[in-house]
N, C-alpha and C positions, 0 to 999 in steps of 0.2 A: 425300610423307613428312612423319610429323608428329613432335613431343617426343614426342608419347604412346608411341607405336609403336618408336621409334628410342633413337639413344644419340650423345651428344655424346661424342668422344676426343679427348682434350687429347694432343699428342704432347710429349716432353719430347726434349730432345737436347743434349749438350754442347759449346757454343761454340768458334770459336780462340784464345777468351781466359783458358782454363780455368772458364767461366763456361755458364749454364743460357740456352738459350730451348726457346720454345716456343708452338705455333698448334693451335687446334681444330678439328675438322671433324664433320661429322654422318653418322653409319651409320645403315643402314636399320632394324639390329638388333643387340642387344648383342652381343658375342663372346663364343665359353665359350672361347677360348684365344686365345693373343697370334698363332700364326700364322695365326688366323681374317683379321687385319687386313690391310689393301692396305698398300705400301708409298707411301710422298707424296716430295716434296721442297721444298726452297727455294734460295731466293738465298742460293749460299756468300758471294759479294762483301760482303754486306753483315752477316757473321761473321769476316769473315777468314778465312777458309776455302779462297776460291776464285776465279780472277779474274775480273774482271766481264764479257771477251769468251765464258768458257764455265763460266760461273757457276753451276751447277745441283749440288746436292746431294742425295742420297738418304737418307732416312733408314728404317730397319727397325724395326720394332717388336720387340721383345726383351722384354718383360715388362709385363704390367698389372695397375693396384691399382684399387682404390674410391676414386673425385673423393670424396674429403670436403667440398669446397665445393659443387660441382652436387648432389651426392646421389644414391644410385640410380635408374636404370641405370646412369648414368654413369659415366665410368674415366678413368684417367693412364695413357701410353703410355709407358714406358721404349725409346728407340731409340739404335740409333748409326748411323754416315754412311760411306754410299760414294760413286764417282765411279756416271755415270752407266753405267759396262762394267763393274761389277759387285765395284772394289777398293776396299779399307777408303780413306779419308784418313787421312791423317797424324796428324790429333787425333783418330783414332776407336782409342783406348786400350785401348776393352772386348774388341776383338776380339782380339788377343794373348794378353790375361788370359783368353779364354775357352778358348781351345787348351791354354793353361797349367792351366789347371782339370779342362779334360776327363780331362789328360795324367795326374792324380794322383788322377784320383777315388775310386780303391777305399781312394788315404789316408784318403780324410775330413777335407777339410782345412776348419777352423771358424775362424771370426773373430768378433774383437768390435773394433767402432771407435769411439773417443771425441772426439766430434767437441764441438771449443772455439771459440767466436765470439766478437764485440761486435755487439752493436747499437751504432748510430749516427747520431746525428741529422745528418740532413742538411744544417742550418740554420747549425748550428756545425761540423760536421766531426769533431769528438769523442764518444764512447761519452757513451748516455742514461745522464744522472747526475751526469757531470763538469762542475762551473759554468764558465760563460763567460771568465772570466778564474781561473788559477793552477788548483789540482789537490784534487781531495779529500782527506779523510780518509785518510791512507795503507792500503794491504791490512792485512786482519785481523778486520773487521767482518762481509765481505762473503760469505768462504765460506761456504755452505749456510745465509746470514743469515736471520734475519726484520725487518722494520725497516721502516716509513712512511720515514724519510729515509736510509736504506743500499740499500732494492733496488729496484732500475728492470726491467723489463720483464718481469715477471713472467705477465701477461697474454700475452706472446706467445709464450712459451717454456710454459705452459701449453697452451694452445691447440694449438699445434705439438704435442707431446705426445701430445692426443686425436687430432689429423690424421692421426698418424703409426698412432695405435691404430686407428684406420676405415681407412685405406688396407690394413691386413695389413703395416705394416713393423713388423721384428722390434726395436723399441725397445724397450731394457729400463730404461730412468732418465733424468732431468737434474736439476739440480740447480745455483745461481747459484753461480759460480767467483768468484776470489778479487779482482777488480775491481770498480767500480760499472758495470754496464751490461754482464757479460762471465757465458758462461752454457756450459753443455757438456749433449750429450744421448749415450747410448750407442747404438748397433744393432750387436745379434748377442744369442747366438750364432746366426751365419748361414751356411751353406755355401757354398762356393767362388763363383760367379762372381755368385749372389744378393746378397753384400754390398756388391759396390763398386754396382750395380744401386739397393738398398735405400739405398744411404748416399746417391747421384746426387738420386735422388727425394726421399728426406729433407729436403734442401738446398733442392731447387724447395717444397716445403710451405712451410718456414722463411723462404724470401724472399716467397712470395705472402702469408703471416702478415703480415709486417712490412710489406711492401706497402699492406697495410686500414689500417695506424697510422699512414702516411706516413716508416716508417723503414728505413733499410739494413742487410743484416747482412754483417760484415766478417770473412773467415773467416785475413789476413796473419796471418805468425807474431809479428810485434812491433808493431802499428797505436799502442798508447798505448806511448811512449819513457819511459824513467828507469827508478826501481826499480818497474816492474809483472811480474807475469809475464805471459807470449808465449800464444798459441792453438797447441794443439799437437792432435795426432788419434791418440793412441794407440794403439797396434795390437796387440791381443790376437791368439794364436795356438796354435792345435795340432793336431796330426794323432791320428787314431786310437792309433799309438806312442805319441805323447805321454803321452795320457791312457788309458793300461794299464798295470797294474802293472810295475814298472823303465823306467818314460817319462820319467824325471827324468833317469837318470843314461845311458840307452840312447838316448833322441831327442832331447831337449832341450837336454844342454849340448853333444851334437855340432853342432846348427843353430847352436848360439849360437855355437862356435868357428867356424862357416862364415860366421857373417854378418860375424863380427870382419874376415877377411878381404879380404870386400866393404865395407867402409865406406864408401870414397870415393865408389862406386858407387851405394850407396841413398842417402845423404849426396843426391846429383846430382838423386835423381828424387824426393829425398821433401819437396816443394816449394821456392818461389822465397820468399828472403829469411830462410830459415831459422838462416843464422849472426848473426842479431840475436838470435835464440831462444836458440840451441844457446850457452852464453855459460860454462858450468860454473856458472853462478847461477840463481836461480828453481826450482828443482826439474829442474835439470836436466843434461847430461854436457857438455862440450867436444865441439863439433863438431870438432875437431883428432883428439879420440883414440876408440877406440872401446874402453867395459870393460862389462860385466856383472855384476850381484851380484842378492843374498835382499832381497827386502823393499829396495833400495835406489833410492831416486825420484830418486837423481842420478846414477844409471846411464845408458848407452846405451840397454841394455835389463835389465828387473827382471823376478826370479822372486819367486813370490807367497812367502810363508813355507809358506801350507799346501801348495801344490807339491813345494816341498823337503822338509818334512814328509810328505808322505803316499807320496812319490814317484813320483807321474805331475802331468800336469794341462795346465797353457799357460805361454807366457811374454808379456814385454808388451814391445814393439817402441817405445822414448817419445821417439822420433827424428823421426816424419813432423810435419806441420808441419799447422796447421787446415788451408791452402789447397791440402793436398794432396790428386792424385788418387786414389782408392781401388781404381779400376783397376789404376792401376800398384806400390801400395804393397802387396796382398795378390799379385801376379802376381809381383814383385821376391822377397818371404818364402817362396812357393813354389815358383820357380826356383833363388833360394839355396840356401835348405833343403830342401827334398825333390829336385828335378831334376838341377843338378849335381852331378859328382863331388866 
């Protein structure tokens, strides 16, 4: 077997740490579809995953992009993990949300997710930008800045960007957030169980990026303390209802008085450390309560003005936290709202 002939696949798989790895292997020949691929495994032990007497994990290939770094033929293998008798594990999230997707497909259920990071240098421990001793320039420069001494990482959130455009994920923007070293990229509109898929891989791009710089990206909801704002992963949403004429006042504020009810509940799953975030400051609602409004970014969740206006469209979920899973955050909004009573 040669490169010429063949096709390197990177397999990508999600950690017990809510965290990416991933190994390559060589096929004889490219695959025209993801169920062309064998399935592989690894050492759970050494992911927390599994104990080290019967350690073995499986992973499935579930979806494949174009290796932006290797180049053609070459692919990213999106998988998730079973035991070796053929049952999901415990951290394998995709699988739920996929039956949940299947379950509402003729909805049409579309997502867009805003995912908020820092870069950070490893050297200091603080977001590229911030001097070694005390704190920058307070926020205000930085959103959507231009600036020699206001914006750091511009190059790799660039880069990420094209990766993302050569792979086929459905990125539609980024743009430097309102920190030194603190950046957000969008993916959707995306259908059901392609996003959290799209959003997983995205992620693996973004740290192999940072990776060539020798830097980290930190996706916590409150990583810089004081008055900063948090990483948060915003979660657009709607169903074909939605977005048809009387989708405002017929599907939309019904999901929203449904989510009201479950607070506590997506609150739990929509990542770890999120009440540093959730604080009623920053652009953002009390974790304590949950409310709704137009156009209101200190909401729970905001309806766009043109939504209200026109009367269909989405609404925007600004509850989940960066380090949240995407699995579980569109599986939770289509359980909510469309599945339960």
């Amino acid at each position: 077997m040669s490169l010429k002939d063949g096709c390197i696949a990177e397999y990508v798989w999600i950690d017990g740490y809510n965290g990416l790895r991933s190994k390559a292997r060589m096929l004889s020949e490219p695959p025209s579809k993801f169920s062309d691929l064998p399935e592989w495994n690894y050492d759970g032990s050494s992911t927390n995953q599994a104990p080290g007497v019967n350690s073995e994990v499986i992973i499935k290939p579930q979806a494949i992009y174009p290796d932006p770094f290797r180049g053609t033929p070459h692919i990213l293998v999106m998988c998730d993990t079973y035991t070796p008798e053929g049952e999901p594990i415990p951290t394998n999230t995709r699988y739920e949300c996929a039956i949940a997707m299947d379950t509402i497909k003729e909805q049409e259920p579309w997502f867009g997710l805003e995912q908020e990071y820092f870069l950070i240098n490893p050297a200091t421990g603080k977001p590229i930008g911030f001097p070694e001793e005390g704190e920058p320039e307070p926020q205000g420069p930085y959103y959507c800045g231009v600036s020699g001494s206001k914006m750091f990482g511009r190059d790799i959130a660039d880069a990420h960007f094209k990766a993302c455009v050569y792979a086929g994920i459905k990125i539609s923007g980024t743009n430097a957030e309102v920190a030194p070293g603190q950046w957000e990229y969008q993916v959707g509109p995306a259908i059901g169980i392609e996003q959290g898929d799209m959003l997983w891989m995205s992620r693996y791009l973004l740290e192999r990026i940072a990776e060539m710089k020798g830097i980290d990206v930190n996706y916590d909801p409150k990583p810089v303390k004081g008055d900063w704002n948090g990483s948060g992963c915003h979660s657009n949403f709607s169903t074909k209802a939605m977005r048809e004429p009387g989708g405002y006042e017929g599907a939309i504020v019904p999901a929203l008085e449904k989510l009201g009810k479950k607070h506590a509940q997506h609150i739990a799953a929509y990542g770890s450390g999120n009440e540093e975030r959730l604080t009623g400051r920053h652009e953002t609602a009390s974790i304590e309560e949950f409310k709704w409004g137009v156009a209101d970014r200190g909401a729970s969740c905001r309806v766009g003005s043109d939504t209200a206006e026109k009367g269909c469209g989405y609404f925007e979920d600004r509850r989940p936290a960066g380090n949240c899973d995407p699995y579980v955050v569109t599986k939770m909004l289509v359980q909510t709202c469309c599945i339960d009573p």
